[in-house]
C-alpha positions as CSV (number, residue, x, y, z in Angstrom):
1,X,0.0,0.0,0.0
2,X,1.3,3.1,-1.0
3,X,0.5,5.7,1.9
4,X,1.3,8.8,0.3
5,X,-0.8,8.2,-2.9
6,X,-3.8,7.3,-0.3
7,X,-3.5,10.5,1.9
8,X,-3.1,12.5,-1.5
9,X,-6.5,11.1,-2.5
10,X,-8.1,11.4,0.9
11,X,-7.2,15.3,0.9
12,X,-7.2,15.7,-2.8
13,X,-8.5,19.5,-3.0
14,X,-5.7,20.5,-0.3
15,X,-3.4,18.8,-2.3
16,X,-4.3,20.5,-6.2
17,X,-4.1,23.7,-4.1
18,X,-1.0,23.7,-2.7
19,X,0.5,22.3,-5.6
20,X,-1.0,25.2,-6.9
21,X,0.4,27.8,-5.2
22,X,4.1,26.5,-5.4
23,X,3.7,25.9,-9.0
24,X,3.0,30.2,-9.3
25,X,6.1,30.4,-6.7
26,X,8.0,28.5,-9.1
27,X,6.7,29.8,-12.4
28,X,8.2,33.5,-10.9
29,X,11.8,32.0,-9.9
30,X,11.5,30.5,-13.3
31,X,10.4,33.5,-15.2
32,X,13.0,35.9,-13.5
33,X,15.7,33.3,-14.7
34,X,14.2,33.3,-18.1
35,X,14.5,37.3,-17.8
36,X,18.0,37.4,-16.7
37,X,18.6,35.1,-20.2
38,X,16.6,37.6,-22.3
39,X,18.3,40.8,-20.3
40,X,22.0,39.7,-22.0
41,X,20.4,38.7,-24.7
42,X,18.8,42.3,-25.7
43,X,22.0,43.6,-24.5
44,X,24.2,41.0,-26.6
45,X,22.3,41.4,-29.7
46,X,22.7,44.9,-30.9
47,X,26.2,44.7,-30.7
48,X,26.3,41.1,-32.6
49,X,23.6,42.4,-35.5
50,X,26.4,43.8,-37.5
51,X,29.2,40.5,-37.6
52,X,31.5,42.5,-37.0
53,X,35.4,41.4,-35.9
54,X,36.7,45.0,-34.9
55,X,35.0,48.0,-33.4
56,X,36.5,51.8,-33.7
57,X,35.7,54.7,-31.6
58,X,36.8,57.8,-29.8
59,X,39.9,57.5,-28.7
60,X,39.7,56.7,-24.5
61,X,36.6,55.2,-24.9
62,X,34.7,51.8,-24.4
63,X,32.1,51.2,-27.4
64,X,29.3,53.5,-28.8
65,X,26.9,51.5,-26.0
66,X,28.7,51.9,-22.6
67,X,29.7,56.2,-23.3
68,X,29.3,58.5,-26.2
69,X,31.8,58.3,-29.2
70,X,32.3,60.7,-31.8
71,X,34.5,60.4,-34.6
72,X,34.7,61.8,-38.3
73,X,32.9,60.3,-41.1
74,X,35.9,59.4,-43.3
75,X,37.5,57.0,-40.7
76,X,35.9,54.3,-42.2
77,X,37.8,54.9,-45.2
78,X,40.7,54.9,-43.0
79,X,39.6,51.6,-41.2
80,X,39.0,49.5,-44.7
81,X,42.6,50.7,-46.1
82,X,43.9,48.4,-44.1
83,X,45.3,45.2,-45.5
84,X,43.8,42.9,-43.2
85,X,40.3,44.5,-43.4
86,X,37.9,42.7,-45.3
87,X,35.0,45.3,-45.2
88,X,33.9,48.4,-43.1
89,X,30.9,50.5,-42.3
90,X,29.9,53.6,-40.0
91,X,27.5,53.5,-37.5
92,X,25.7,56.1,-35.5
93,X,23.3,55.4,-32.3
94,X,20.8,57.2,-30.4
95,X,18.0,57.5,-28.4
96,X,14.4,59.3,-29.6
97,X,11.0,59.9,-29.2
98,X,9.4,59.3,-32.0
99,X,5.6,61.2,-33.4
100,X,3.3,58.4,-34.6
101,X,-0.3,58.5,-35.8
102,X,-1.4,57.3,-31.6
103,X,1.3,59.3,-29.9
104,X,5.0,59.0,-28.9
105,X,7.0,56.5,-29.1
106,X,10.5,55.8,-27.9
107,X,13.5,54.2,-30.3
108,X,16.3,53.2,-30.4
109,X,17.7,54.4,-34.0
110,X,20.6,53.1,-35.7
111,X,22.0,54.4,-38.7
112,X,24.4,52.5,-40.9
113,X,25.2,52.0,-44.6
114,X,23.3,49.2,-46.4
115,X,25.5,47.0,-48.7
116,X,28.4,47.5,-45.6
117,X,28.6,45.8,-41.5
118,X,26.4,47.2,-39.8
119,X,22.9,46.6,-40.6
120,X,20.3,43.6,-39.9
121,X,21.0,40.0,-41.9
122,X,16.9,39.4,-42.3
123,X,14.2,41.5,-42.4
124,X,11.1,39.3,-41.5
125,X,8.1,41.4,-43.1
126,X,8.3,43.9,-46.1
127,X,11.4,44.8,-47.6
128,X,15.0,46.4,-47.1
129,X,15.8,50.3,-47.7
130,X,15.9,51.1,-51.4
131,X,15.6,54.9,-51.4
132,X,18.3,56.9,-50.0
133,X,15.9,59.0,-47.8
134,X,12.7,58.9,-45.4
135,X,12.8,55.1,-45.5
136,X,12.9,52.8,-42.1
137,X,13.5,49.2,-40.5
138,X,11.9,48.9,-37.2
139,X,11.5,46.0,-34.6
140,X,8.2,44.1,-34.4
141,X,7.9,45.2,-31.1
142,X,7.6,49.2,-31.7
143,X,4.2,48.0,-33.1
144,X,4.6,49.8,-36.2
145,X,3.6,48.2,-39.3
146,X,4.1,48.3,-42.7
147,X,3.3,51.6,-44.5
148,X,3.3,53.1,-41.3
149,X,4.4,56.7,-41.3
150,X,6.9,57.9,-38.2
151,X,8.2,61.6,-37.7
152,X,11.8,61.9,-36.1
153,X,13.1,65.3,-36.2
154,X,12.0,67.3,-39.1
155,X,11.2,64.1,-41.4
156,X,8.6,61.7,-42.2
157,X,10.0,58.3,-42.5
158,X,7.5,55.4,-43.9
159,X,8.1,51.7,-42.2
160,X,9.3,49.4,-45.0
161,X,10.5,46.6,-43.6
162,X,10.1,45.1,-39.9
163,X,12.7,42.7,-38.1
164,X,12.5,40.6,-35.1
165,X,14.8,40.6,-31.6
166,X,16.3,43.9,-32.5
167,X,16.2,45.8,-29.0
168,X,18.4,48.0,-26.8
169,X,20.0,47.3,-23.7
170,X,17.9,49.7,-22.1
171,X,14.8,47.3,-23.8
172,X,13.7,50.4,-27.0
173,X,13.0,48.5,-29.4
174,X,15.5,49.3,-32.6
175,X,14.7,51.8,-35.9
176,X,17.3,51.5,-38.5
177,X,17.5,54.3,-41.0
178,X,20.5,55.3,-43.6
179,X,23.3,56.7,-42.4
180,X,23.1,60.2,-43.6
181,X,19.4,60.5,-42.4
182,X,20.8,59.6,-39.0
183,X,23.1,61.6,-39.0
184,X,21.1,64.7,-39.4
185,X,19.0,63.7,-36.9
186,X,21.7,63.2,-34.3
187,X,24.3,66.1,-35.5
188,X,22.1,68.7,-37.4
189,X,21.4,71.9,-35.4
190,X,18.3,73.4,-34.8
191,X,17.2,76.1,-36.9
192,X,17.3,78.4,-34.1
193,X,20.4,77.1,-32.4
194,X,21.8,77.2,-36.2
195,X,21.5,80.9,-36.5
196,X,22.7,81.6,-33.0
197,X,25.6,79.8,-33.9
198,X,26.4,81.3,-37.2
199,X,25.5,85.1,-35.0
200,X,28.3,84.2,-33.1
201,X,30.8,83.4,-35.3
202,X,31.1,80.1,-35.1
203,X,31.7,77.7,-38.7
204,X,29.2,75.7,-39.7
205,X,28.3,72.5,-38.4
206,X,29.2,69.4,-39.8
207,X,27.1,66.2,-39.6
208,X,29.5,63.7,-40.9
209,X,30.1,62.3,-37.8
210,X,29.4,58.5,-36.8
211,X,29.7,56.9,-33.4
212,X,31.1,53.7,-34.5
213,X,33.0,52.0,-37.3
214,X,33.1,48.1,-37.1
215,X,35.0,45.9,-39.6
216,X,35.4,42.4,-40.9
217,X,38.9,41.2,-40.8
218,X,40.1,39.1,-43.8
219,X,40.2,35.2,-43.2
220,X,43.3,33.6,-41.0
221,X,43.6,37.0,-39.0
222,X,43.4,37.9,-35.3
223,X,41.2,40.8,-34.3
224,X,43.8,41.4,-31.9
225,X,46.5,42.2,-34.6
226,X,44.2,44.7,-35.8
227,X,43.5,46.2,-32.1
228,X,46.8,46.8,-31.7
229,X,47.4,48.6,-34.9
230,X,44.6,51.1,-34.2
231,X,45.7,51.5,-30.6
232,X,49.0,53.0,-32.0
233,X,47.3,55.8,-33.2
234,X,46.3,58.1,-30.6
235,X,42.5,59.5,-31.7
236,X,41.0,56.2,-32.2
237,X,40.5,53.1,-29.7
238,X,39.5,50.0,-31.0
239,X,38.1,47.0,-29.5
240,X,37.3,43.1,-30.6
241,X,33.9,41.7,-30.4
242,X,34.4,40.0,-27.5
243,X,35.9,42.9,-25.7
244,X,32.5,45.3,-26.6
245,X,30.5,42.0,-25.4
246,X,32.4,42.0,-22.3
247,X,31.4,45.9,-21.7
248,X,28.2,45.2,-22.6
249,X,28.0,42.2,-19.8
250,X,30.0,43.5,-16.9
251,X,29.3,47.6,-17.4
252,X,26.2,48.4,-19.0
253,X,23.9,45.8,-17.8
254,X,25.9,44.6,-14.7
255,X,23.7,45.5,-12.1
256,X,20.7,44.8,-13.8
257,X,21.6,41.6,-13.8
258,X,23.2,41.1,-9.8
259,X,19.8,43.1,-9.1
260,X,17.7,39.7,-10.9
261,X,20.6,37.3,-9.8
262,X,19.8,38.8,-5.8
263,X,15.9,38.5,-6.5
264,X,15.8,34.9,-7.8
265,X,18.2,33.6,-4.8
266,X,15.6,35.3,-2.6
267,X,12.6,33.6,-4.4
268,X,14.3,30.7,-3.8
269,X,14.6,31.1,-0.4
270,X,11.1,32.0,0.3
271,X,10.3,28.6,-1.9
272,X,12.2,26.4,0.9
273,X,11.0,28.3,3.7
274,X,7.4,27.9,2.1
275,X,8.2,24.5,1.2
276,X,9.0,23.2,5.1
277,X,6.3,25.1,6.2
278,X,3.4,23.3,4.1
279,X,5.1,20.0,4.3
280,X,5.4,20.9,8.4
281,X,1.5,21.3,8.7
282,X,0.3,18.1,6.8
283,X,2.4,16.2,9.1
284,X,0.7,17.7,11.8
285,X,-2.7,17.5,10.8
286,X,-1.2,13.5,10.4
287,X,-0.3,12.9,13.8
288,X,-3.2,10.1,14.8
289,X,-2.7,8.5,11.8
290,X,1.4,8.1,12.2
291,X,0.2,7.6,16.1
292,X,-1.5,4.6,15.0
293,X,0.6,3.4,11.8
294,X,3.5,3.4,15.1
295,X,0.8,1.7,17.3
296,X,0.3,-1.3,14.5
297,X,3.9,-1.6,14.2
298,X,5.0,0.4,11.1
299,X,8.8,1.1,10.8
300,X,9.8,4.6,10.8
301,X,11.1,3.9,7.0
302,X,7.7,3.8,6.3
303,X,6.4,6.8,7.8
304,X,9.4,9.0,6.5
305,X,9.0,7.5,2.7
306,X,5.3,9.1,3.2
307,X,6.6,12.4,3.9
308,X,9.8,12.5,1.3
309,X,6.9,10.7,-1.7
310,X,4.5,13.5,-0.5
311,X,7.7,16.3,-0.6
312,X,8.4,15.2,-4.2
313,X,5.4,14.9,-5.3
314,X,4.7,18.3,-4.6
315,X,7.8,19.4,-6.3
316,X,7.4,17.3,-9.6
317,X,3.7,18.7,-9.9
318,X,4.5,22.4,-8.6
319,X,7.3,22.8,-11.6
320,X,5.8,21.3,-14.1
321,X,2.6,23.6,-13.5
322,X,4.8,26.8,-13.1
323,X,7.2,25.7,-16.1
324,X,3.9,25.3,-18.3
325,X,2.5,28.7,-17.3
326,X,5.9,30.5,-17.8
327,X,5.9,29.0,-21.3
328,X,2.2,29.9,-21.9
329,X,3.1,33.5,-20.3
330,X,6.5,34.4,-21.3
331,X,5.3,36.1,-25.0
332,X,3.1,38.7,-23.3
333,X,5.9,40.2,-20.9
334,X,7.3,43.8,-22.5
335,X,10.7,42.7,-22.6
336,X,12.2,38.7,-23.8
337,X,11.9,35.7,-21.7
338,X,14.5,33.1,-23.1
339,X,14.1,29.6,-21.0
340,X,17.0,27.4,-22.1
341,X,16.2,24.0,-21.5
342,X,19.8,24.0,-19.3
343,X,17.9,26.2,-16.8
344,X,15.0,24.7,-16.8
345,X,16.7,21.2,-15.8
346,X,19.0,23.0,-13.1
347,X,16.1,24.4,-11.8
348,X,14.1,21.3,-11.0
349,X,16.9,19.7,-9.5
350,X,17.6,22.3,-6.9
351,X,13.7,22.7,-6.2
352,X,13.5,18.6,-5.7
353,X,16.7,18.7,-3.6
354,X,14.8,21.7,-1.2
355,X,11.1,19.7,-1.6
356,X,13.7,16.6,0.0
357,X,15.7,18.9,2.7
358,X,12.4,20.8,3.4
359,X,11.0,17.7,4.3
360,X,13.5,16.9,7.5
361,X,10.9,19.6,9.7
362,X,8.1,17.0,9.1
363,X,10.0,13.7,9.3
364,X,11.2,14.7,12.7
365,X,7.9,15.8,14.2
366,X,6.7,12.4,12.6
367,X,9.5,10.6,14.5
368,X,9.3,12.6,17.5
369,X,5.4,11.0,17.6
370,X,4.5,8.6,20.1
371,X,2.4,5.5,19.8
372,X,-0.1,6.4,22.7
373,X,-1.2,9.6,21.2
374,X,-3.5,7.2,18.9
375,X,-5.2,5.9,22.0
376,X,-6.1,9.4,23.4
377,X,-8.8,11.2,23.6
């Protein structure tokens, strides 16, 4: 006879509910894992979109995402003359509010030279820029469509082509426009500001200016060789790919992600605590029946199998609810939700091996249980 399985079916709605509630418990520690995933993965992808092997910018500085970076237009020329680069291209970044048809929405533009590094591999809907002005790739989760007119700046741009997973660290989804309409959006001078400047004195300004230039390196040749070659000259810095991912990881999103790391140890905490507190309370709303299962001579190994069966039981049907709703769940959250079958299977694991140590506060009340309490009253 298989004791656990009986008292499960003799308190069955008890059961389903706690289950229940762990599996929600669960779901959350799984979820804030699964945003943890998708926070380096937002952050990791904008810098990956453009393939790139090498990455110039102001001299002193750490990549176009961790600080600004201004350098001239013609150093990508510079950049592809040398003999180990395969292929350059500019980039420029920024942050805007864009005017749309129901209101404002924020963006994260990037500008960048189509047939060069720089700009998205696929476009999932519409097509890619043909015209050399007013035209615009966004993100499928700016909710513009196709045909859909935006104004940045002084300029209509019309939505021709949408992509997918194209987001900011900062989670704005991502616009990508040609290079020189980016660039007077991010360098050109108000009007107003214009003609104060020009009252003073002071020479025109100039929008050829990019943030970024990233390059290819030919085949059989260290990024590193090329890093080194730029660092000798003093007005440029460069960096590798992995070195910008590293920024990206350990500067930019580094305490957004110790801030979810802290959170999901807490949630885990809260699940043992929870855990040995649920498991505590059947086994004392047991204690005739282990009375008399000790009164008809059952071994303890019996009455601690009913505990530990009941402890995993709860833990195999709490994450598999809470994984299933995560699933279910995880498209509608505003920013991703990657779950890597790797977490997933960690996860379970460490919430079996708490269901088993939570457990130990019921087996020894259970223990702890004499015989005669049975025969009272």
């Amino acid at each position: 006879m298989n004791l656990a399985l009986r008292d499960i079916r003799h308190n069955l709605g008890r059961f389903v509910l706690t289950c229940l509630g762990l599996s929600l418990l669960l779901g959350l520690v799984l979820s804030m894992i699964g945003i943890y995933r998708g926070l380096v993965e937002e952050a990791l992808s904008l810098s990956r979109t453009p393939r790139a092997d090498l990455w110039v910018v102001e001299a002193g500085k750490r990549g176009p995402f961790a600080e600004s970076s201004r350098i001239p237009g013609d150093t990508r020329e510079v950049i592809a003359s040398l003999s180990r680069v395969a292929a350059a291209g500019s980039l420029t970044y920024q942050s805007v509010e864009a005017l749309r048809s129901g209101g404002k929405l924020r963006l994260y533009v990037v500008g960048y030279e189509p047939g060069r590094p720089g700009g998205p591999e696929n476009v999932t809907a519409g097509r890619t820029m043909g015209r050399s002005h007013y035209e615009m790739l966004a993100d499928v989760k700016s909710g513009l469509v196709l045909g859909e007119q935006v104004r940045l700046g002084r300029n209509v741009f019309t939505v021709v082509g949408l992509t997918r997973d194209q987001v900011s660290s900062g989670g704005d989804p991502v616009a990508y426009l040609m290079l020189q309409d980016a660039q007077r959006l991010q360098f050109e001078l108000e009007p107003p500001v214009a003609r104060r400047e020009a009252e003073r004195g002071a020479p025109p300004a100039t929008t050829d200016v990019v943030n970024a230039v990233v390059a290819r390196v030919a085949p059989g040749t260290a990024p590193g060789q090329l890093v080194e070659a730029v660092g000798r000259w003093k007005h440029l810095t460069a960096l590798s790919q992995s070195a910008q991912e590293d920024v990206l990881t350990k500067s930019v999103v580094d305490k957004s992600r110790r801030q979810i790391g802290l959170f999901t140890v807490i949630l885990l905490a809260v699940s043992s605590v929870i855990i040995a507190l649920i498991l505590y309370t059947m086994t004392m709303d047991k204690v005739r029946e282990i009375a008399t299962l000790k009164l008809i001579g059952a071994p303890d190994a019996t009455i601690i199998g009913l505990i530990i069966q009941e402890a995993v039981a709860m833990a195999v049907i709490g994450f598999s609810l809470g994984a299933l709703l995560i699933n279910l769940a995880k498209d509608f959250f505003p920013r991703r939700v990657i779950l890597l079958p790797g977490d997933g299977l960690a996860l379970a694991v460490v919430v079996l091996v708490l269901c088993v140590l939570a457990s130990g506060m019921g087996v020894r009340l259970a223990l702890k249980i004499e015989p005669a309490v049975a025969l009272g009253g």
